[in-house]
Backbone as numpy.savetxt, mean C-alpha at the origin, in Angstrom:
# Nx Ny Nz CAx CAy CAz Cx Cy Cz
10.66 -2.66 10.97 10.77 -3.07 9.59 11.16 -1.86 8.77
11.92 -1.78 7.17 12.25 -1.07 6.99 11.89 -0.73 5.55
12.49 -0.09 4.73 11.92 0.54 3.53 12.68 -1.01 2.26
12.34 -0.97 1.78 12.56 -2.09 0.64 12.58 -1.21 -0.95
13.72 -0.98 -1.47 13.83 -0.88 -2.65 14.49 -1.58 -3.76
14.08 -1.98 -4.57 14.67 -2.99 -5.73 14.67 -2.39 -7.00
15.88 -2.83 -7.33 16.29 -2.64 -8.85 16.96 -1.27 -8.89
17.00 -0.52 -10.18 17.64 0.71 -10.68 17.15 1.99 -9.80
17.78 2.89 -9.25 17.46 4.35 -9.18 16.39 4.38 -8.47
15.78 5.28 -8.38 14.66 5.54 -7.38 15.01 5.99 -5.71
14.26 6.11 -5.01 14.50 6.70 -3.65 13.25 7.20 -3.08
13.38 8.16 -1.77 12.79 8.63 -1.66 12.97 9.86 -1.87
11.51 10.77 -2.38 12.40 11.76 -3.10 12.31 12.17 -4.77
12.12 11.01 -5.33 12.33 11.25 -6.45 12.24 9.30 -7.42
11.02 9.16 -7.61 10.98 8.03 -8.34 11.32 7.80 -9.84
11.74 6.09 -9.74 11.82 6.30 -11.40 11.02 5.77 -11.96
9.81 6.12 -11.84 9.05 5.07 -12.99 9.01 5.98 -14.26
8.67 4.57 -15.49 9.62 5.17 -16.70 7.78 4.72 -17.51
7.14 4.03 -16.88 5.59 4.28 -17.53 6.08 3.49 -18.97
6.72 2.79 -19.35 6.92 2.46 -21.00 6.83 1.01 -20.77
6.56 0.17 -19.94 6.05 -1.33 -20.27 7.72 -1.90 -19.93
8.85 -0.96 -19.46 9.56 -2.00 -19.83 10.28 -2.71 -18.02
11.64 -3.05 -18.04 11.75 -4.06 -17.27 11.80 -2.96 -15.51
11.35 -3.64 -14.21 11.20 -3.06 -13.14 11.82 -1.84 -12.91
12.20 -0.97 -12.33 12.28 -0.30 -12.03 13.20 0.39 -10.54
12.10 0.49 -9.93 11.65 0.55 -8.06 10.11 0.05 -7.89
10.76 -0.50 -6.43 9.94 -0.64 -5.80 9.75 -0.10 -4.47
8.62 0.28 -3.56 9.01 0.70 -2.17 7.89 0.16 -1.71
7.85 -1.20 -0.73 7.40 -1.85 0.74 7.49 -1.80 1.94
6.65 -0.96 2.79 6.80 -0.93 4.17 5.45 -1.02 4.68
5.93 -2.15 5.89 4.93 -2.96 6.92 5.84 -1.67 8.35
4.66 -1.14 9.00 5.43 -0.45 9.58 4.17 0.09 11.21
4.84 0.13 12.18 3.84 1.16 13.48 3.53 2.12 13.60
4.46 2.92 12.07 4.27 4.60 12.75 2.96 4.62 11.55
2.66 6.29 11.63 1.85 6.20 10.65 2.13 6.56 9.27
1.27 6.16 8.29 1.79 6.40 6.77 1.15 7.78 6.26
2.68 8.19 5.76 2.77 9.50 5.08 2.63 9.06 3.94
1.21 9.58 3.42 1.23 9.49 1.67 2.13 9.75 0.98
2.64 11.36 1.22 3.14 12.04 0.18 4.86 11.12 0.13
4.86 10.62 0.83 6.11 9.88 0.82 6.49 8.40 -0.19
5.25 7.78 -0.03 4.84 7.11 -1.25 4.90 7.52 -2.79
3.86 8.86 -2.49 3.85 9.72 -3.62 5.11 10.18 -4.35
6.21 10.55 -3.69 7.17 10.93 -4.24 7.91 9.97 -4.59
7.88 8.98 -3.82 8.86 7.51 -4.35 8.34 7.09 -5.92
6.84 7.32 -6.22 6.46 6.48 -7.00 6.76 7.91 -8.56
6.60 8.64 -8.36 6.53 10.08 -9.55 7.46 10.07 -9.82
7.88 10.29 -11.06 9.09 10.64 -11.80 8.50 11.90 -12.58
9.48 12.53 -13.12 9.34 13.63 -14.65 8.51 12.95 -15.46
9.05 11.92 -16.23 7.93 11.49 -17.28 6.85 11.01 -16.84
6.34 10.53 -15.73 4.79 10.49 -15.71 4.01 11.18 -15.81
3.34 11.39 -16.19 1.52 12.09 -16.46 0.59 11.81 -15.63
0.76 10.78 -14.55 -0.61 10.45 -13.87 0.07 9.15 -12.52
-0.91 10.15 -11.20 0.07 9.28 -10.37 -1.25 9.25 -9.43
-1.71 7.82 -9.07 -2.48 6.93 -8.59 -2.50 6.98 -7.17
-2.86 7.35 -5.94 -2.77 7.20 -4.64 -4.15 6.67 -4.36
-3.56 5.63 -3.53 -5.19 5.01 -2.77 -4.82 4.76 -1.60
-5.54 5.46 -0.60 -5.41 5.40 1.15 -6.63 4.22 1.62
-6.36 3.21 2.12 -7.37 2.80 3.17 -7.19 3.40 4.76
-8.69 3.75 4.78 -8.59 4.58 5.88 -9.96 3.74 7.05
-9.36 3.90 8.25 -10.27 3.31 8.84 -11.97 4.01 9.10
-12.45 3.24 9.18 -13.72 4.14 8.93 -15.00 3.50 10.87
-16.27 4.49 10.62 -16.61 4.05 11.73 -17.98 2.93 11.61
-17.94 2.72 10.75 -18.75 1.27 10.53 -18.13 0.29 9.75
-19.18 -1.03 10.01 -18.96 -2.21 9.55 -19.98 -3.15 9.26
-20.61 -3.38 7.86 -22.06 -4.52 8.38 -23.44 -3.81 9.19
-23.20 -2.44 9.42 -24.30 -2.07 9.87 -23.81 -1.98 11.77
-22.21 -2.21 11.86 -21.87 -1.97 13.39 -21.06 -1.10 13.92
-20.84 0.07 14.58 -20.06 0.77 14.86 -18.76 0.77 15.00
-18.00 0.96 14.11 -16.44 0.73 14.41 -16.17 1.61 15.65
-15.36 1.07 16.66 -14.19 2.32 17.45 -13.28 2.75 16.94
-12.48 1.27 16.95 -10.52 1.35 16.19 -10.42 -0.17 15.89
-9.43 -0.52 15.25 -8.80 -1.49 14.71 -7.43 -1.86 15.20
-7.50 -2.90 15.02 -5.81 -3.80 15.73 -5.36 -4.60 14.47
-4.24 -3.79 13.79 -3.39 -4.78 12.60 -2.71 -5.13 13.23
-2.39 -6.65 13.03 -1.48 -7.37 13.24 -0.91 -8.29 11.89
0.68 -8.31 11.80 0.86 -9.04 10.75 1.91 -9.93 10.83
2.43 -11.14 9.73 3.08 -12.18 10.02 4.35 -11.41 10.10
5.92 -12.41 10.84 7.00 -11.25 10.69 7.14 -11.39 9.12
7.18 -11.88 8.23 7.61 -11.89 7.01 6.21 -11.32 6.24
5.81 -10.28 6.44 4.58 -9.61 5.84 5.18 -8.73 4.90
6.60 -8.03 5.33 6.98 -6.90 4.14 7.68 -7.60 3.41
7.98 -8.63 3.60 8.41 -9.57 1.97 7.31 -9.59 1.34
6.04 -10.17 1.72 4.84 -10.39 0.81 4.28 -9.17 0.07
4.68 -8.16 0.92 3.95 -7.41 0.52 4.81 -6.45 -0.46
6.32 -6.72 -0.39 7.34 -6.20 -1.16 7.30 -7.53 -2.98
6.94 -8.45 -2.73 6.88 -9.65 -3.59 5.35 -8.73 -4.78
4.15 -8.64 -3.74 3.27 -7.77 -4.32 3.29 -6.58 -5.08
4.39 -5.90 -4.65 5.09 -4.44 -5.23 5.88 -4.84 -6.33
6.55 -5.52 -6.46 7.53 -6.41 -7.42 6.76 -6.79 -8.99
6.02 -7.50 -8.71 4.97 -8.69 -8.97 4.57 -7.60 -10.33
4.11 -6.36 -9.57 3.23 -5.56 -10.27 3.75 -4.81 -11.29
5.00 -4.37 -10.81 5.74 -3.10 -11.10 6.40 -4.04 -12.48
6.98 -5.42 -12.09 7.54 -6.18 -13.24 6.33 -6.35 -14.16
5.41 -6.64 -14.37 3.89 -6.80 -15.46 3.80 -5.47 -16.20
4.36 -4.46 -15.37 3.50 -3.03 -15.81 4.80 -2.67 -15.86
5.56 -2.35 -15.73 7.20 -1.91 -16.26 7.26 -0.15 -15.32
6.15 -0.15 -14.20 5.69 0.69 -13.91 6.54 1.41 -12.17
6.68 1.92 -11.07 7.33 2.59 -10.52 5.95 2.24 -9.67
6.24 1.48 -8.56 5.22 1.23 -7.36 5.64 1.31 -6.00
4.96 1.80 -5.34 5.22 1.75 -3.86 3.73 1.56 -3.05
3.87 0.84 -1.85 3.04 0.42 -0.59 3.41 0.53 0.73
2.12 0.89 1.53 2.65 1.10 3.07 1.65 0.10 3.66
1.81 -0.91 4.59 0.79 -1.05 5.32 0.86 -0.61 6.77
-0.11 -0.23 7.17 0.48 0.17 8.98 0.10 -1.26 10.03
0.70 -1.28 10.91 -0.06 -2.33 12.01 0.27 -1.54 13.26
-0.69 -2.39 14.25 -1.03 -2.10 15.74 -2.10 -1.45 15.83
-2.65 -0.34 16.61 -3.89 -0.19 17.47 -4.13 1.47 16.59
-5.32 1.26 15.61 -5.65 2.77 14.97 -6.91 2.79 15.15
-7.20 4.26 15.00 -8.55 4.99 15.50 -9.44 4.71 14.25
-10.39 5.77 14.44 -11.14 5.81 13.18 -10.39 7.21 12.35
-10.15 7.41 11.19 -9.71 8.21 10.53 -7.87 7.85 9.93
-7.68 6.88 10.60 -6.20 6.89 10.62 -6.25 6.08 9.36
-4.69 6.65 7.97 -4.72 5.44 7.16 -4.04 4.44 7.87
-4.53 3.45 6.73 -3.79 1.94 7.19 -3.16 1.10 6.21
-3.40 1.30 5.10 -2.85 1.40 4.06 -2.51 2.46 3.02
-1.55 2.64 2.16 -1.06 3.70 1.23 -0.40 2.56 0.08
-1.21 2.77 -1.38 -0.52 2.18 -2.55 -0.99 2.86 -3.12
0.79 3.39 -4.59 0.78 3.92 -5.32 1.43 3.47 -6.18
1.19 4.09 -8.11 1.43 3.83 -9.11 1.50 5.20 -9.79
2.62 4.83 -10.70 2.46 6.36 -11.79 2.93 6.26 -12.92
2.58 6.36 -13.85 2.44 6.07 -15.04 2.68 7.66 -16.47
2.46 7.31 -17.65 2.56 7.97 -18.36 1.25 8.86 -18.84
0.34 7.70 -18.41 -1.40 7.67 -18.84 -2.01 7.33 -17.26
-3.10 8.38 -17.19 -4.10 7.56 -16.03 -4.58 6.33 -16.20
-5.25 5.90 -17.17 -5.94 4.54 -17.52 -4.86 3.38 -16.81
-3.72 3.54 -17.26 -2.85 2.58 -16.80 -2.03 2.21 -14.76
-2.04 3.86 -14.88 -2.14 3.60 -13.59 -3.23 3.50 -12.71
-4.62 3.95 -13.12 -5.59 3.28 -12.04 -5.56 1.70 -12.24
-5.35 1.28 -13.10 -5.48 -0.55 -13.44 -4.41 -0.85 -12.63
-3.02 -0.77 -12.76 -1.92 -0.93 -11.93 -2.08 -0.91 -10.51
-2.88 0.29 -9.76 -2.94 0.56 -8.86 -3.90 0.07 -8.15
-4.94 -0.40 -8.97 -6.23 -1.20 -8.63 -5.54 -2.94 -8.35
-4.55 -3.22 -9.19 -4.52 -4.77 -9.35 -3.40 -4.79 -7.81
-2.89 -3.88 -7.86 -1.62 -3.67 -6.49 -2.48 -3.85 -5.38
-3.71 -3.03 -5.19 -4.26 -2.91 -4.02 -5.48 -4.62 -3.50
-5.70 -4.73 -4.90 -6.21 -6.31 -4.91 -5.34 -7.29 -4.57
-4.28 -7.29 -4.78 -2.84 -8.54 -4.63 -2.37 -8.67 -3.16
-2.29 -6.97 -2.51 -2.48 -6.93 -1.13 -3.23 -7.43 -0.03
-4.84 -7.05 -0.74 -5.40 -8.01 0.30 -5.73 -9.26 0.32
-5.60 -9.95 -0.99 -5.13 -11.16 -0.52 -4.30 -11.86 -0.26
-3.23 -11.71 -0.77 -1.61 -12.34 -0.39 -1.00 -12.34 1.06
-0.84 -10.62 1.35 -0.19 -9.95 2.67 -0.81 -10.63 3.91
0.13 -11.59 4.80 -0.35 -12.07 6.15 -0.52 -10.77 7.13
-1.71 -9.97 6.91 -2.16 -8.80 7.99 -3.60 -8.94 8.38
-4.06 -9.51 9.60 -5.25 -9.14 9.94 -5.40 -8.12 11.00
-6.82 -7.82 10.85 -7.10 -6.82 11.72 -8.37 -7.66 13.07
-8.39 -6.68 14.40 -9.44 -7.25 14.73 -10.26 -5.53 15.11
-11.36 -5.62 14.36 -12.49 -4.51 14.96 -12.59 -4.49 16.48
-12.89 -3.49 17.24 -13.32 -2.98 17.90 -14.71 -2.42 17.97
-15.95 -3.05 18.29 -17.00 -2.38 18.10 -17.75 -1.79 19.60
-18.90 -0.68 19.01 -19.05 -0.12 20.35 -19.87 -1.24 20.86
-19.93 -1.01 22.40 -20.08 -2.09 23.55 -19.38 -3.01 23.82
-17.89 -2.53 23.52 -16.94 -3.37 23.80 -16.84 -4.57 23.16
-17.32 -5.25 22.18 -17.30 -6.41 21.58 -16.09 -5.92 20.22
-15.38 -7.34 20.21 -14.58 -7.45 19.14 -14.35 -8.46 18.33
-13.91 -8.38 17.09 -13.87 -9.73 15.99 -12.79 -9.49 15.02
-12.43 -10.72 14.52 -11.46 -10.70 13.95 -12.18 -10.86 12.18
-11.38 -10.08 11.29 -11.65 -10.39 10.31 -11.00 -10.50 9.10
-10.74 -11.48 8.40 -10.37 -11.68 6.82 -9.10 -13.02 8.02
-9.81 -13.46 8.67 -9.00 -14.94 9.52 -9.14 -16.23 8.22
């Protein structure tokens, strides 16, 4: 799967978000195996005029409920980086704002991210809200589940 950008300017490299409320921008969506480079996000989403640029990593961690995580298995629908490019869209058009998302899938440890969404703005206030409502829209919309791995070999699927 590959990088998804929409609308005016932007890249990687050098984002345009313009932080002023007005019409989209860029966007950048990737559903992807390798692993996610923040700073790559990061730079898609920063421009010159922002003041404040939002990164939120989900990272796998080694519990769950009180059970030992090992690793995790993302798996997602094939049309997941539309949803999740529709989510990037969605947001960036409301907020007139410069967004990008990574989700990863297949077989990660504990420590590995698994998600990367970012926002950047003129003002912090605006991009943690932006970046908060991006990362909410993700997990519910985006067809990606995971299944835990817990110790003693037992496993479960969750958010089915």
């Amino acid at each position: 799967m590959g990088d998804a950008s929409v609308g005016i300017g932007g890249g990687i490299g050098g984002g345009t978000g313009n932080g002023t409320g007005g019409p989209v921008t860029s966007v950048l969506a990737l559903v992807s195996p390798e692993p996610l480079v923040a700073a790559r996000f990061e730079d898609f989403a920063l421009s010159q005029r922002d003041g404040a640029l939002v990164s939120f990593r989900g990272v796998v961690r080694d519990h769950d409920r009180g059970a030992a995580v090992t690793a995790l298995d993302y798996e997602a629908h094939p049309d997941a980086e539309e949803f999740l490019r529709r989510c990037c869209e969605e947001v960036s058009a409301s907020t007139g704002l410069t967004v990008a998302a990574g989700h990863r899938v297949g077989s990660l440890v504990v420590g590995d991210t698994a998600l990367v969404a970012c926002v950047a703005a003129s003002h912090r206030a605006e991009a943690f809200a932006a970046c908060e409502r991006l990362v909410d829209r993700i997990k519910l919309e985006v067809p990606i589940w995971k299944r835990q791995h817990l110790s003693g070999g037992v496993t479960q699927w969750v958010g089915l």
